[in-house]
C-alpha positions as CSV (number, residue, x, y, z in Angstrom):
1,X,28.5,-109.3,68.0
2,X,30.5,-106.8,65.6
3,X,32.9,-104.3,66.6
4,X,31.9,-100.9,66.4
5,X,34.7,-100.1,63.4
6,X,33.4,-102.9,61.4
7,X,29.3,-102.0,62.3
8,X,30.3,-98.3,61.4
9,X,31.4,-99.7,57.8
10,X,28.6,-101.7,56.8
11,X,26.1,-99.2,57.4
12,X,24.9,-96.5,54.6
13,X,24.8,-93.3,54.6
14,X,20.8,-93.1,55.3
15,X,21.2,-95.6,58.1
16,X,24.4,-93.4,59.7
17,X,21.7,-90.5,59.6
18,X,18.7,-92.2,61.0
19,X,21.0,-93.2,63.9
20,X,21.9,-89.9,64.5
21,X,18.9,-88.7,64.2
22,X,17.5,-91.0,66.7
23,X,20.4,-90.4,69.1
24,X,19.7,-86.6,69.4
25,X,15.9,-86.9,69.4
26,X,14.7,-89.7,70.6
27,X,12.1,-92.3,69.7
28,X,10.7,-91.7,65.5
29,X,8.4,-93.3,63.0
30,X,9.7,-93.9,59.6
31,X,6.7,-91.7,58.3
32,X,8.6,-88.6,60.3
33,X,12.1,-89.7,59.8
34,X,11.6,-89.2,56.0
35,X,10.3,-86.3,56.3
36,X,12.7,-84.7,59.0
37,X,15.7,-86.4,58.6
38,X,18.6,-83.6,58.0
39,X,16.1,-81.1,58.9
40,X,16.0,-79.1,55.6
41,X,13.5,-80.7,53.9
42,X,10.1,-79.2,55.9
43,X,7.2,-81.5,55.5
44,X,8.3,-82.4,51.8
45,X,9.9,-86.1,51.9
46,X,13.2,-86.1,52.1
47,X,13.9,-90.0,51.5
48,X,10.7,-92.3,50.4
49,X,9.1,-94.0,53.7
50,X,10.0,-97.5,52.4
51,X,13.1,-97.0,51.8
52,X,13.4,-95.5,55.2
53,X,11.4,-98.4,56.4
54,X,13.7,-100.8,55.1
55,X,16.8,-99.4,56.3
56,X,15.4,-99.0,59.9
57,X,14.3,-102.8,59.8
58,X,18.2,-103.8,58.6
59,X,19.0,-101.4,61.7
60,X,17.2,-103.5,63.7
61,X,18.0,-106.6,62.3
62,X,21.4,-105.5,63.0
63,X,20.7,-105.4,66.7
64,X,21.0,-101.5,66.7
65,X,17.4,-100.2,66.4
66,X,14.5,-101.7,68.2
67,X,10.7,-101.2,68.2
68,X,9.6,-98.6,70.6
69,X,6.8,-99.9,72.6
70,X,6.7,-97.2,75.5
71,X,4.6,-94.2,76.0
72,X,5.8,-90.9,73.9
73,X,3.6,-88.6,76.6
74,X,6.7,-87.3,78.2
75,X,9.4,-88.4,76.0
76,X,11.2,-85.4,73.7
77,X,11.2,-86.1,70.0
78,X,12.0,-84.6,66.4
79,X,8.5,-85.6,65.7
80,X,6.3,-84.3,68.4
81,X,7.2,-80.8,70.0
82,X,7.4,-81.1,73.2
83,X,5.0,-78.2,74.6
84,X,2.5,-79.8,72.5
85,X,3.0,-83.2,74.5
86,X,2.5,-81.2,78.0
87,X,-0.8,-80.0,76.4
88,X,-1.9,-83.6,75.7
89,X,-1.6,-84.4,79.8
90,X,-4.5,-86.9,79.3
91,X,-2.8,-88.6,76.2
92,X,-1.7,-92.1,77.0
93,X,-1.1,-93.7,74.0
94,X,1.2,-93.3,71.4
95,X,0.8,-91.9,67.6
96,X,-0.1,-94.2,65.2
97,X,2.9,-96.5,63.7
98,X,6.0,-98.0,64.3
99,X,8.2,-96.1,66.4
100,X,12.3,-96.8,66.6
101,X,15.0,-96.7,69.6
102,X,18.5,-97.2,69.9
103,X,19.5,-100.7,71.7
104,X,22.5,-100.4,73.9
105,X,24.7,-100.7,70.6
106,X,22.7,-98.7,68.6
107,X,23.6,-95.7,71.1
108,X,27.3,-96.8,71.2
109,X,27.4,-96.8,67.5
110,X,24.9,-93.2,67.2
111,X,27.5,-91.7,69.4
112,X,30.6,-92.3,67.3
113,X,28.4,-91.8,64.3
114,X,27.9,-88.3,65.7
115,X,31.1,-87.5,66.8
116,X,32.3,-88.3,63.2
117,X,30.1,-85.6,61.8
118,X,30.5,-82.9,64.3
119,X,34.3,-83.3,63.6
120,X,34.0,-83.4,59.5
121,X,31.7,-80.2,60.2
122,X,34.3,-78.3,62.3
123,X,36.9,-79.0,59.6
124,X,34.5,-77.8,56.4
125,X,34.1,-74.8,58.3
């Protein structure tokens, strides 16, 4: 296993964000992450899916993402609001596709990740 510093410096700039991303809302599907990753896109793709695809599979290779194999029915995401999940009560199975999680590293790694970028936002500002 990798130290943190040296995870941190192998990872791009699209795999930083879909950590983050992850880390503050939860479980997502590369379909949704390219289209709400950085939130300023809308519904227009941001990033193509397969290259979002890719990156969350070297995420996962890396031991940081895995494949989310729970039930989203009570489960906050970016993806599904959540008063429209405590609409679906009888719902118990997830969307369709591959959703993402952090491992136990992943959310070490998201968390500096996003400490990093709340302090290079404070000093911009």
């Amino acid at each position: 296993m990798k130290a943190g510093g040296e995870i941190n410096r192998e990872l791009s700039e699209l795999e930083r964000m879909i950590l983050v991303h992850i880390y503050k809302y939860g479980p997502d599907s590369p379909w949704l992450l390219a289209r709400r990753l950085m939130g300023t896109s809308g519904w227009a793709p941001k990033y193509d899916e397969d290259e979002i695809e890719r990156a969350c599979r070297r995420l996962e290779e890396m031991g940081l993402l895995e494949r989310y194999t729970g039930s989203l029915k009570w489960l906050p995401t970016s993806s599904i609001k959540p008063w429209l999940k405590f609409k679906q009560r009888n719902r118990d199975v997830k969307p369709h596709g591959v959703y993402y999680q952090l491992t136990r590293e992943g959310k070490r790694v998201a968390k500096t990740l996003k400490r990093e970028y709340e302090q290079r936002d404070a000093h911009q500002s």
